[in-house]
N, C-alpha and C positions, 0 to 999 in steps of 0.2 A: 425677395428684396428685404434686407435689414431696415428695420426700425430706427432712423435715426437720433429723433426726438428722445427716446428711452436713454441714451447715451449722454444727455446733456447738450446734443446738439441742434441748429437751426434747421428747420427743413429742408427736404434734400434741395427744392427749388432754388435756393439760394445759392447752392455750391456750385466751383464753374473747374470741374475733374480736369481740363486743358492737357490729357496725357498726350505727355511726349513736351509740352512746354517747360521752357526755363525759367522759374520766377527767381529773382534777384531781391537781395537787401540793399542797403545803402551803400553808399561806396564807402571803403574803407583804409586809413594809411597803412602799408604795411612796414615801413619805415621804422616804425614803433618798433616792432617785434621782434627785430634783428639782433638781438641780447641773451644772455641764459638767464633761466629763472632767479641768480643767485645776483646777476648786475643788475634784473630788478629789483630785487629787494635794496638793493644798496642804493640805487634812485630815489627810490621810497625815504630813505635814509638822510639822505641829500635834500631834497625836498622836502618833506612834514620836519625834520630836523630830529637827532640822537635822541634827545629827551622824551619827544611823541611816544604816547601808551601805544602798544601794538597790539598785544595778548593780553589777557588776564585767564587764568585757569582753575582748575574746578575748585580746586584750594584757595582759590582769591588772590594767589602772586600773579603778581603786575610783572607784565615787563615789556621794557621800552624798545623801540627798534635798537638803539645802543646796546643793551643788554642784546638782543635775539642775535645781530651779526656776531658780535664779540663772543657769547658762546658758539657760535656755528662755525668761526672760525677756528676753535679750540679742539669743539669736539674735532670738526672734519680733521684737522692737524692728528691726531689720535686715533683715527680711526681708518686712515687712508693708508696706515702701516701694512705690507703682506698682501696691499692689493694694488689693481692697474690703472690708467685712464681709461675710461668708458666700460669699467666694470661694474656689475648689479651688484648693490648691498641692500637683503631681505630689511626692510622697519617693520614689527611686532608690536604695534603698540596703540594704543587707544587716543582719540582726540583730544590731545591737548600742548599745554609747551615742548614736553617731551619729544612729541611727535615732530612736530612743528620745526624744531630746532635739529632734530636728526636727519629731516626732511632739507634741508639747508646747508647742512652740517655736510654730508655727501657730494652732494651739488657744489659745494664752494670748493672743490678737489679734484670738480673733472668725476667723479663717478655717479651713478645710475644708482638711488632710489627705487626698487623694486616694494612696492605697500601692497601687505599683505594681509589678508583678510582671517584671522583668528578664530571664526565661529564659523567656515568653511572644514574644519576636520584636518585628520594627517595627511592623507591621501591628495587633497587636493591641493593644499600646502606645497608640499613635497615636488607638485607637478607643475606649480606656480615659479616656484626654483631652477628646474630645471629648463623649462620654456628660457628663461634669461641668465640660465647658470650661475644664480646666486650662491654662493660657499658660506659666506658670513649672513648672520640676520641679527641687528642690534634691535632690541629689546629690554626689560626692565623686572627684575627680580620682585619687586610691590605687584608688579600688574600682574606674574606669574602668579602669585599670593591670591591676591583678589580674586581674579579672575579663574581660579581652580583649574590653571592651565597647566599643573604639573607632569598627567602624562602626554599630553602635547609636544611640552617640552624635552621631556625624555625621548621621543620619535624624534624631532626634530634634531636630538645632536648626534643622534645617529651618524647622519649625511651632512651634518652642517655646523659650523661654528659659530654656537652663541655668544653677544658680545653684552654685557650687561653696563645700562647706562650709570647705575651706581656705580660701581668698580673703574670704571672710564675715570669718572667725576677725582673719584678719590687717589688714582694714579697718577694726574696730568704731569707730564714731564716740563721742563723748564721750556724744552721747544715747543711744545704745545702752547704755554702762553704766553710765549717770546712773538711767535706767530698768531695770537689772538691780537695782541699790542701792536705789531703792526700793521694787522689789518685795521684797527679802527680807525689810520692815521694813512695811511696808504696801500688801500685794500688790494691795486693792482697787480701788487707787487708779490701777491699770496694768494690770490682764488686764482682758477683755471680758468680756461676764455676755450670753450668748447664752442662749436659750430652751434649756431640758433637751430640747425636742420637737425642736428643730432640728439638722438633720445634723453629726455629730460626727468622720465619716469616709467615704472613699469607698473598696468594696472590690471586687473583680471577678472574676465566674469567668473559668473559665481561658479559653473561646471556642472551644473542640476541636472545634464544631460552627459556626461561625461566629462574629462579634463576640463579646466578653466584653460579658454585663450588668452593671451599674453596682447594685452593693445599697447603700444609704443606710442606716445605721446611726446612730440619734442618740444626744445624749448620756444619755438617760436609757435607752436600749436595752444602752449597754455598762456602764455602769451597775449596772441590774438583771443582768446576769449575774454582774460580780464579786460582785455581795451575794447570787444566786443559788447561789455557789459558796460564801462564806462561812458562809452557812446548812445548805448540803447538806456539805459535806466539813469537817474537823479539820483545822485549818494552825493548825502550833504555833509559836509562836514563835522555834523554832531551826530552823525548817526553812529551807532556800538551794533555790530552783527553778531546775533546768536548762534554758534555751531554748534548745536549735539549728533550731527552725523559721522561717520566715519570718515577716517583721512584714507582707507581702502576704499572709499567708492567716491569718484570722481567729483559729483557735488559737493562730497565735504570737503575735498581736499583744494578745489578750484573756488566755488561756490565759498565756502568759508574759510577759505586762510587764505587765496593766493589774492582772491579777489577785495577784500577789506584790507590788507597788507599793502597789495598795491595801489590801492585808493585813499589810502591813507587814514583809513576807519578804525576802532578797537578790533580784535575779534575775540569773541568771548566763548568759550572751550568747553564741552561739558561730555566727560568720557561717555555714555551710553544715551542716545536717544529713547531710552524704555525707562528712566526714572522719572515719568508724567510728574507728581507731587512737589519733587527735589528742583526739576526744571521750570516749571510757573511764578518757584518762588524766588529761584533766582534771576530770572527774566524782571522780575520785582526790583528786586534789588541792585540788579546794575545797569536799572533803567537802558535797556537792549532797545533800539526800535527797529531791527530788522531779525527776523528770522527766519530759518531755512530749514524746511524740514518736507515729510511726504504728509500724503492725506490721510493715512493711519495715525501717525504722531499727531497731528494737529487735533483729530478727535481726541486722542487720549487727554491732550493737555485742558483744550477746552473741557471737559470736563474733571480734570482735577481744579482747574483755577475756579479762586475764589475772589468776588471785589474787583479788584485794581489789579488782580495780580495781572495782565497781559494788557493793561491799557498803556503802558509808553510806547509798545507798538505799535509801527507804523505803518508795517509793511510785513503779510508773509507771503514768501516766497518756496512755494511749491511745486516739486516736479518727482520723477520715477512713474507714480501711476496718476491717473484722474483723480480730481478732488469732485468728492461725489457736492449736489446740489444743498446736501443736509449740513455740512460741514461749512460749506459758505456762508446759508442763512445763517447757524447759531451761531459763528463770530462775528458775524456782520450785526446781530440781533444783541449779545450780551456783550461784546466789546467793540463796538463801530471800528470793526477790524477786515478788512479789505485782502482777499487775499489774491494775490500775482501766480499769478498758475502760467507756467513750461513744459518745455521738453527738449529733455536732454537724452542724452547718452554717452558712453566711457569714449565713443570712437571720436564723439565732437566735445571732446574736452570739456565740459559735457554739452553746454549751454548753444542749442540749435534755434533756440524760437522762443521767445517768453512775452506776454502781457508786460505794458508800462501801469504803473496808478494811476496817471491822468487820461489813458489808452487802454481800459480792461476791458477785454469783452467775453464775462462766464461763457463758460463752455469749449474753449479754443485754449489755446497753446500759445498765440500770442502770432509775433510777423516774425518775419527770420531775420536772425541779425547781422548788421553792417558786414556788408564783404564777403555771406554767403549765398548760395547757390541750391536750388530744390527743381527736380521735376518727378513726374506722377509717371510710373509704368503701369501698365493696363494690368490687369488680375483677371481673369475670365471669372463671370458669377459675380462680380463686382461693380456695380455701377455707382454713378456720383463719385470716384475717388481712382486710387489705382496706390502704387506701391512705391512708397516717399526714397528718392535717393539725393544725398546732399556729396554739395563740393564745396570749400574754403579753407583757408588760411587756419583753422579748429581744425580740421580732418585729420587724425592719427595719421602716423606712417605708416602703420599696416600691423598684421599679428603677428606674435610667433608663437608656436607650440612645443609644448612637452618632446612632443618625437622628432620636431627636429629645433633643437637649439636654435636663438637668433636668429633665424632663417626668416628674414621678414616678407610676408605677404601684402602686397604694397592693395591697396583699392584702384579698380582698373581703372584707368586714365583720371584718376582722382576722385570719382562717381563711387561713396560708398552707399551700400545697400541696405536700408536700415531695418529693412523686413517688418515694417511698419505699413498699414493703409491707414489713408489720411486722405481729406478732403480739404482745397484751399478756395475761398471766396474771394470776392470781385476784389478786396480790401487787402487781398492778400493774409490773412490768420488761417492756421491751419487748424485743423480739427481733426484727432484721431479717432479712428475706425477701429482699430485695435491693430496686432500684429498678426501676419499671414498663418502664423502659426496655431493661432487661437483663433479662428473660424471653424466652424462645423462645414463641411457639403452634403447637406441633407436635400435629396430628391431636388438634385441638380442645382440648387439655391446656397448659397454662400452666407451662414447665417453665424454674426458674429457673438464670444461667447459674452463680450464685456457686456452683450447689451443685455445678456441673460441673468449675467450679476447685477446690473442696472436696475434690472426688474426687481429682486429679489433684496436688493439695500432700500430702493423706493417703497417699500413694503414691510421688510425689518431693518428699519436704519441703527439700530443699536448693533447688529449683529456682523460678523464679517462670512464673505460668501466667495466660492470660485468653483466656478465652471469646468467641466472637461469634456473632451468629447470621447468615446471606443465606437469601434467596427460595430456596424447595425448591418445583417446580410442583407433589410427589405431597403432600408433609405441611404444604406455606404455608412452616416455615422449617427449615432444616437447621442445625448447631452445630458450627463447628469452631471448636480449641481450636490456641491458640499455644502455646510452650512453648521454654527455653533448655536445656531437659537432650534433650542430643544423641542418648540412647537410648533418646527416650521412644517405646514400642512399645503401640500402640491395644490389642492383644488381651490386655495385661496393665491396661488400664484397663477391659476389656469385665468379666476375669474379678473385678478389685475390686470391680465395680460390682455384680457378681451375688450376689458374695459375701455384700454390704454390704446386702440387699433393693432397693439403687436402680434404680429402672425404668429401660430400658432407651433411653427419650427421653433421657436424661441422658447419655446416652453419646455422644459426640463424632463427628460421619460422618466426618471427618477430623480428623489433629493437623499442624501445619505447625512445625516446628525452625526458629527464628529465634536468633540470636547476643544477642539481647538484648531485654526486652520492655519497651516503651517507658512511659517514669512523666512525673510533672509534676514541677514543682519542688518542691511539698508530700510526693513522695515517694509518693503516689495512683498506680495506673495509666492512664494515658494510654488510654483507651477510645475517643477519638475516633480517634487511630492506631491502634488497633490493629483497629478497624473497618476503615478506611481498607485498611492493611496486607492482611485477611483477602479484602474485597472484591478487591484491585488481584490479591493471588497468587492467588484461585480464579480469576479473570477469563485469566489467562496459561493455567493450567490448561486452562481449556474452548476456548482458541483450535485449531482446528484442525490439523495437525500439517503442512507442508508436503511435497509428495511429490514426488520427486527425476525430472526430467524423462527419458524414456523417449529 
């Protein structure tokens, strides 16, 4: 039986597993959502009125929803040349106006958005493309610079045609801004009016196991989540929303642009979530009070920040992994900073479940939101929980993959599988257990690994940790645990664990001291490397030791 408590969660007694039941969120209009993502922007538009701040970017240009339609109808006019209706065009580019406006920019023309993940490699690139037969991928000659993406770039034009947002800018033809001018004045007359059903974006995991799948996301999916969030959380009017995530994973791109855009908030832009220093201070400076980030980022920031720098926040909003206990108290302790912990994923646009500020309850993920749908399948070796699958109006239209083009894999009868255990109480908040995939089966017990890195952060909270499991012949699988703190000593995680009631499966057969434990670009730990990693160093381990010849 796993340890729940070690996880951050309420004892098991209070969870009510109900597998096989339907838990329901609020009810929901779906009336709303029947639009593309580009006539909401233009609502937004109509509503907060032309002038309204929308973006401001890492550079500090401002620009107004006036400005962001009028360029999006410029670029898209330029960029929609040489291609179809409902065709994928690859974005390359980091969080910010750029992004934002190419993201738009597409969409106002009838084509597909395919956001692409840059610190994923060629390979997986390459196969990201192909999954939605992307030919073109606009991009940005600066961020190629920056970002030392030069032979990237090279591999990439192999197969595909790069479109650079400088050279766009500097060519616009008369019809290009013949066709900006009348979109500001009669937009109807120039954006495309695509099916709400039909694909609005293209988004990719990351591939750590092979190929990235292609999740299809339509316009009425992203959609219902921004009015999902509308519904479930209080966004006041003054509030400015911090993005340093990526417009390639779902949070950022929903979570901070679609969702502040359409609510008529700032959103404020910040290409990399790893410049901790750069970020705190300008969270300062453009007096931000909401921010969206994981529980990696928020330790790093808290401790670069100094003073005031994160006190106009009001609110952080946190999801991808657990927000460990330590990371609560010090914001809670040095900037009366409350933080909103979820869970999401790419397949629920992202936002499945998230804590309100006047409705937190640490340790949970929050109630599921207005208009969704959750039931618990049973796990054998799993008790108190079972294996979370959601239905709603958020729910992808399904994958597609590299080998077979567009070929969409829809979620059966709408029930997608989130390959998540979770446990849901009387009150309805769910609470995860971790993913099926990350449990050990040691001597027939089901023992999960987050709660082994649980142990091992409650212990060295400065340090970061992840668990794997390999083949054990006596108990099926043995668990050892990676780890950056240089003095981490097994027998002082034997005796926490004893201390703490955790059984004694949870305990780590070995710890292996690595220089650094490998993430994604969302800031996630990188699981398939570190599998990888655990496999290759046990592997050297068992090699026989050579014997020096007689």
């Amino acid at each position: 039986m796993v340890d729940t408590t070690a996880a951050g969660m309420a004892p098991d007694e209070t969870r009510l597993p109900e597998i096989g039941h339907v838990f329901s969120g609020p009810d929901f209009n779906l009336a709303r959502i029947r639009k593309s993502v580009f006539a909401a922007l233009l609502d937004s538009k109509r509503r907060y009125g032309g002038k309204k701040l929308a973006t401001i970017d890492a550079d500090g240009r401002e620009l107004t929803y006036g400005d962001l339609t009028k360029a999006a109808f410029a670029l898209g006019h330029a960029l929609k040349a040489g291609t179809e209706s409902g065709e994928a065009v690859g974005v390359l580019l980091p969080t910010g106006a750029g992004a934002i406006i190419s993201f738009y920019a597409i969409s106002a023309y009838g084509r597909v958005p395919a956001m692409l993940n840059f610190t994923a490699g060629e390979r997986a690139l390459k196969a990201a493309c192909r999954a939605c037969k992307a030919k073109r991928i606009v991009t940005a000659r600066r961020f190629i610079e920056l970002g030392e993406l030069q032979e990237l770039e090279a591999a990439l034009k192999e197969d595909h045609e790069l479109i650079y947002l400088e050279d766009v800018r500097e060519n616009l033809s008369t019809m290009d801004k013949v066709a900006a001018a009348i979109g500001l004045v009669a937009p109807f007359l120039v954006h495309a009016h695509p099916d709400p059903d039909s694909p609005a974006v293209y988004l990719f995991t990351s591939g750590t196991e092979g190929d990235p799948k292609g999740v299809v996301l339509s316009h009425a999916n992203l959609l219902a989540n921004v009015e999902q969030v509308r519904d479930h959380i209080e966004i006041y009017p003054t509030d400015k929303v911090f993005n340093p995530l990526p417009t390639f994973h779902c949070f950022g791109l929903t979570g901070g642009v679609l969702v502040p855009l359409g609510l008529g908030v700032p959103a404020i832009c910040h290409p990399t979530p790893l410049q901790a220093k750069t970020i705190v201070k300008r969270i300062a400076e453009t007096q931000a009070t909401i921010l969206f980030a994981t529980d990696t980022f928020m330790n790093q920031y808290a401790r670069a920040a100094d003073g005031e720098d994160l006190s106009s926040l009001r609110m952080a909003v946190c999801g991808a992994e657990r927000v460990k206990d330590e990371t609560r108290s010090s914001l809670r302790r040095r900037f009366n900073l409350e933080i909103v912990e979820g869970y999401g994923l790419t397949e629920a646009a992202p936002v499945f479940s998230v804590n309100q500020p006047n409705n937190n309850r640490p340790g949970t993920v929050g109630q599921i939101m207005p208009g969704c749908q959750a039931k618990l399948v049973s796990v054998p070796g799993i008790d108190n929980g079972g294996q979370l699958h959601i239905k709603g109006p958020n729910i992808m239209k399904g994958y597609i993959r590299p080998d077979a083009p567009l070929v969409l894999e829809p979620p059966e009868d709408g029930w997608h599988d989130t390959g998540d255990i979770v446990s849901i109480d009387e009150d309805g908040f769910i609470s995860i257990r971790g993913r099926v995939k990350r449990f050990a089966k040691m001597g027939g017990e089901m023992v999960s690994l987050a709660v082994v890195e649980n142990c091992a952060t409650s212990l060295w909270p400065d340090n970061m940790h992840a668990a794997a499991a390999i083949p054990d012949k006596r108990k099926g699988e043995q668990i050892i645990l990676l780890t950056d703190y240089d003095k981490a000593d097994r027998a002082d995680l034997v005796a926490f664990a004893r201390n703490h009631g955790i059984s004694d499966l949870a305990i780590p057969r070995k710890i292996i001291r690595v220089d650094s434990i490998p993430v994604l670009g969302t800031g996630k730990t990188d699981y398939g490397t570190v599998q990888k990693t655990v496999e290759t160093m046990m592997a050297e381990d068992a090699k026989p030791v050579a014997q020096p010849a007689e």
